[in-house]
C-alpha positions as CSV (number, residue, x, y, z in Angstrom):
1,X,19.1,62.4,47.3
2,X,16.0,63.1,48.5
3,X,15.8,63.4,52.5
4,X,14.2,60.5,54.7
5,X,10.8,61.8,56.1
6,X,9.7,58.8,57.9
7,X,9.6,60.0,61.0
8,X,8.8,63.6,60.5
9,X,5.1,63.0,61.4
10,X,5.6,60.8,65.2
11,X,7.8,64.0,65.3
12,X,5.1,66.7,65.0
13,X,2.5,64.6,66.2
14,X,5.0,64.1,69.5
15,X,5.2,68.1,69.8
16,X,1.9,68.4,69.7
17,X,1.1,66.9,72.3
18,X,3.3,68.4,74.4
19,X,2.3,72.1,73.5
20,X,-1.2,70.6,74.8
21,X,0.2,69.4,77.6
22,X,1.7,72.9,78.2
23,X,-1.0,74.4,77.3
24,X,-3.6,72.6,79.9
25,X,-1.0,72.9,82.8
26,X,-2.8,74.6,85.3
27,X,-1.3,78.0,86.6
28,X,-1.0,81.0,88.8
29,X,-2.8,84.1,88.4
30,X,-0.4,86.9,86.7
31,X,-1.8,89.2,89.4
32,X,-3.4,89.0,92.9
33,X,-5.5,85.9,93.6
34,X,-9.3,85.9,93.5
35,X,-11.5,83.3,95.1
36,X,-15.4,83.9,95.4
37,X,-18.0,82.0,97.1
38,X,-21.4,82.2,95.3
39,X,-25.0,81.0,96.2
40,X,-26.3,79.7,93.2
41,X,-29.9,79.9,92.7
42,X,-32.3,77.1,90.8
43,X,-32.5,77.6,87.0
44,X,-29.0,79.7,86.9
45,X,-26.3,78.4,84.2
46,X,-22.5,77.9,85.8
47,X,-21.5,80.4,83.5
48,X,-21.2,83.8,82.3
49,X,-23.2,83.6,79.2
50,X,-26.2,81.9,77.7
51,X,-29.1,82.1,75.4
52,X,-31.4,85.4,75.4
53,X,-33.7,85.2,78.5
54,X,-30.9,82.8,80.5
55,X,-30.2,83.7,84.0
56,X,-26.2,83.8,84.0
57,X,-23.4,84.0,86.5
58,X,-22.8,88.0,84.6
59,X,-26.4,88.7,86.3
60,X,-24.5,88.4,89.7
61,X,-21.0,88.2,89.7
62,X,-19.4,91.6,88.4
63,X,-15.8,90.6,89.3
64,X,-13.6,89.8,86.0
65,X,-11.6,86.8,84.9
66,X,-13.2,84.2,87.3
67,X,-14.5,81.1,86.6
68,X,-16.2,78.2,88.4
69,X,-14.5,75.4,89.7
70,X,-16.8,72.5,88.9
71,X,-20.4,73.2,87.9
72,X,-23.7,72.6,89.3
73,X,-26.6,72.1,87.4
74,X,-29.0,74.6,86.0
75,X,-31.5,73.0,88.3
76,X,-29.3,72.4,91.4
77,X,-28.7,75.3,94.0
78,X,-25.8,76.1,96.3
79,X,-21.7,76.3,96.6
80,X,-20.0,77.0,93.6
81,X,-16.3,78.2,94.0
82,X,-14.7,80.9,91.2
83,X,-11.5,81.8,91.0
84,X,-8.7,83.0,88.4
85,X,-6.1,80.8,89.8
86,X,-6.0,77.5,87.6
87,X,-3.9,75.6,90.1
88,X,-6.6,76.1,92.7
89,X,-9.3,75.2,90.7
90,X,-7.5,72.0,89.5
91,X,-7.4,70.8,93.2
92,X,-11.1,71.3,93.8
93,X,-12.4,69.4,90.6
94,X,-9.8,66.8,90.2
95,X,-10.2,63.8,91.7
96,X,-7.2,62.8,92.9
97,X,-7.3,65.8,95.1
98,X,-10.1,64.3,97.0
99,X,-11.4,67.1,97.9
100,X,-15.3,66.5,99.3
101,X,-18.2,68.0,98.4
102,X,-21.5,68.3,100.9
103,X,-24.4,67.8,99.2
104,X,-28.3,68.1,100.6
105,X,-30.6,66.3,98.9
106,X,-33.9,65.7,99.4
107,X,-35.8,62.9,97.8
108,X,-38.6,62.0,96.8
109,X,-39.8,58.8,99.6
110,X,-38.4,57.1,102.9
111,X,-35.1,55.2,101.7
112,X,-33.9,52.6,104.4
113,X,-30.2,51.9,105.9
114,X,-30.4,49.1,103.4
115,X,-30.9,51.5,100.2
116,X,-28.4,54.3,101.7
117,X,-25.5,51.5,102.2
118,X,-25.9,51.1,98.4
119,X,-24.8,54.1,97.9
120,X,-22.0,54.3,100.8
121,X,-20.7,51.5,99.2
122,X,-20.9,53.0,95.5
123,X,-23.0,52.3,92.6
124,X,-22.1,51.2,89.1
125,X,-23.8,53.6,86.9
126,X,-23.9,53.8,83.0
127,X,-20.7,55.3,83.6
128,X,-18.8,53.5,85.5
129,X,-19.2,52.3,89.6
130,X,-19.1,55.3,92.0
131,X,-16.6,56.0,95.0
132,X,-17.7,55.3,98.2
133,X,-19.6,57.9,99.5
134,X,-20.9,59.5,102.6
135,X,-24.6,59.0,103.4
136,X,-26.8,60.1,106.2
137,X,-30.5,61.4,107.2
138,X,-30.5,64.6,108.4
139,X,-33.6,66.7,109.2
140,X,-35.2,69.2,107.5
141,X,-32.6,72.0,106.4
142,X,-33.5,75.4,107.8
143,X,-32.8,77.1,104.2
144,X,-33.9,79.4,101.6
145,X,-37.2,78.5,99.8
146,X,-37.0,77.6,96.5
147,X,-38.9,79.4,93.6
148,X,-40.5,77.6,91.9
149,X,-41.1,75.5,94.8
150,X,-40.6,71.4,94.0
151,X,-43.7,69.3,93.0
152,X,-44.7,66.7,96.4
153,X,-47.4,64.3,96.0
154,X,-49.4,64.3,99.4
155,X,-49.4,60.7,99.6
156,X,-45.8,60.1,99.3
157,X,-43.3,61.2,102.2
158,X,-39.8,63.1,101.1
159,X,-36.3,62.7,103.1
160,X,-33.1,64.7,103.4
161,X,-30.0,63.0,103.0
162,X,-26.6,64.5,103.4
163,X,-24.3,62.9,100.6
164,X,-20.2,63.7,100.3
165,X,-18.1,63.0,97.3
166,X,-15.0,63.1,96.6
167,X,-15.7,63.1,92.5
168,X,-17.9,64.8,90.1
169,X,-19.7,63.3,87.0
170,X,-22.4,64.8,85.3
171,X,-25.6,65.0,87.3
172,X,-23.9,61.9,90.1
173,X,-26.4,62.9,92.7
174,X,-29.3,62.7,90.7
175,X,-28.7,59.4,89.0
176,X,-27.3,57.7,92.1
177,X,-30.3,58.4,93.9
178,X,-32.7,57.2,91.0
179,X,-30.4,54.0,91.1
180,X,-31.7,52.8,94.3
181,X,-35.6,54.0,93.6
182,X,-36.0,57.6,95.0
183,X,-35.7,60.3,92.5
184,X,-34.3,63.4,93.9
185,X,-36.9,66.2,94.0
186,X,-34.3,69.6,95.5
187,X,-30.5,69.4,95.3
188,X,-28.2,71.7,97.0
189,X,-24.2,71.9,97.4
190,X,-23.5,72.9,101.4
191,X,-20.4,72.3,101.4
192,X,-17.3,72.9,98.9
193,X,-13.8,71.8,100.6
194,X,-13.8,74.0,103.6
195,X,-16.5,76.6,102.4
196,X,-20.1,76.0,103.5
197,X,-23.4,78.0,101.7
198,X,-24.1,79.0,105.2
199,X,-24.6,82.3,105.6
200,X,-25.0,83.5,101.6
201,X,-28.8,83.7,100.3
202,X,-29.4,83.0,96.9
203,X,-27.7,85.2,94.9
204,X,-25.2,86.7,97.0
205,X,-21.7,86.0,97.0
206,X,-18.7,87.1,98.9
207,X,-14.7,87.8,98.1
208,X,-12.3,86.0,100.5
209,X,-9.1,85.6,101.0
210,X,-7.1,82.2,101.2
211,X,-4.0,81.8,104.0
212,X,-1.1,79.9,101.9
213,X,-0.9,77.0,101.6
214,X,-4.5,76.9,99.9
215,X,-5.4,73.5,100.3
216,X,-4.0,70.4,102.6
């Protein structure tokens, strides 16, 4: 007789998902923890290789088997968080961890309270609406200048906001702000959890060391 195979393939198909399960389960570092803070400069890849003639996080960072947690874009500047331990880096990019991000953004004209409600009440974007959000005008950051500098038209004013998320989709900022008619000219990340930009110039980056618990 030959043996019954119907359900040798939900079977497989069952354990497969499982091992990816596994697999993608965040963990603990084998040995001591690393957590870095980094300034990312404009036109720098979140990550540690690239195309010939690609400024890289290898061009800054010498400390092995880190890795961002999130990304910023090749054109945005600021906070990025690396670390080898996957349970910490889960909390800071997954959403249901909450965790906000400070972002300073200046853009391109004078929005009013009306526009920047828009956006404190979220957006629907091609994607999907947005989360509420944090939304203020703030003055004029005292930070680094950026090379190469933005492009201003002389007739046309510019505004900082402050903007704070508690997601990340690909370029959010950016399209959020074209949403509601002013197109954001310089983006930086401040703020990452409970780690500020503040005192790192582009470039530079620092090693610190986390109290346990990590994260609230």
């Amino acid at each position: 007789m030959k043996p019954n195979t119907t359900n040798r393939q939900p079977l497989r198909a069952n354990n497969e998902r499982r091992a990816s399960r596994k697999i993608n389960k965040p963990k603990r570092p084998r040995g001591p923890q690393k957590v870095i803070l980094f300034n990312k400069p404009y036109n720098t890849l979140t990550q540690f290789s690239g195309e010939p003639g690609d400024s890289t996080l290898a061009d800054f960072i010498p400390v092995k088997d880190v890795y961002p947690a999130g990304r910023l874009d090749k054109d945005s500047e600021g906070l990025l968080v690396l670390t080898n331990d996957g349970i910490l880096q889960a909390r800071l990019t997954q959403p249901q961890s909450k965790q906000a991000k400070v972002y300073w953004v200046q853009v391109e004209g004078a929005p009013t309270e009306e526009h920047l409600q828009q956006l404190r009440d979220g957006v629907t974007l091609k994607d999907g609406p947005t989360l509420p959000a944090g939304v203020e005008v703030i003055e004029s950051p005292q930070m680094w200048d950026r090379t190469p500098p933005i492009r201003e038209r002389k007739n046309i004013p510019t505004t900082w906001i402050a903007i704070t998320l508690r997601e990340g989709r690909n370029r959010q900022v950016r399209r959020m702000t074209a949403h509601i008619g002013f197109p954001t000219l310089r983006l930086i990340r401040y703020q990452m959890a409970q780690w500020t930009v503040a005192d790192l110039a582009p470039g530079e980056w620092k090693e610190i060391t986390l109290p346990s618990p990590t994260l609230s």
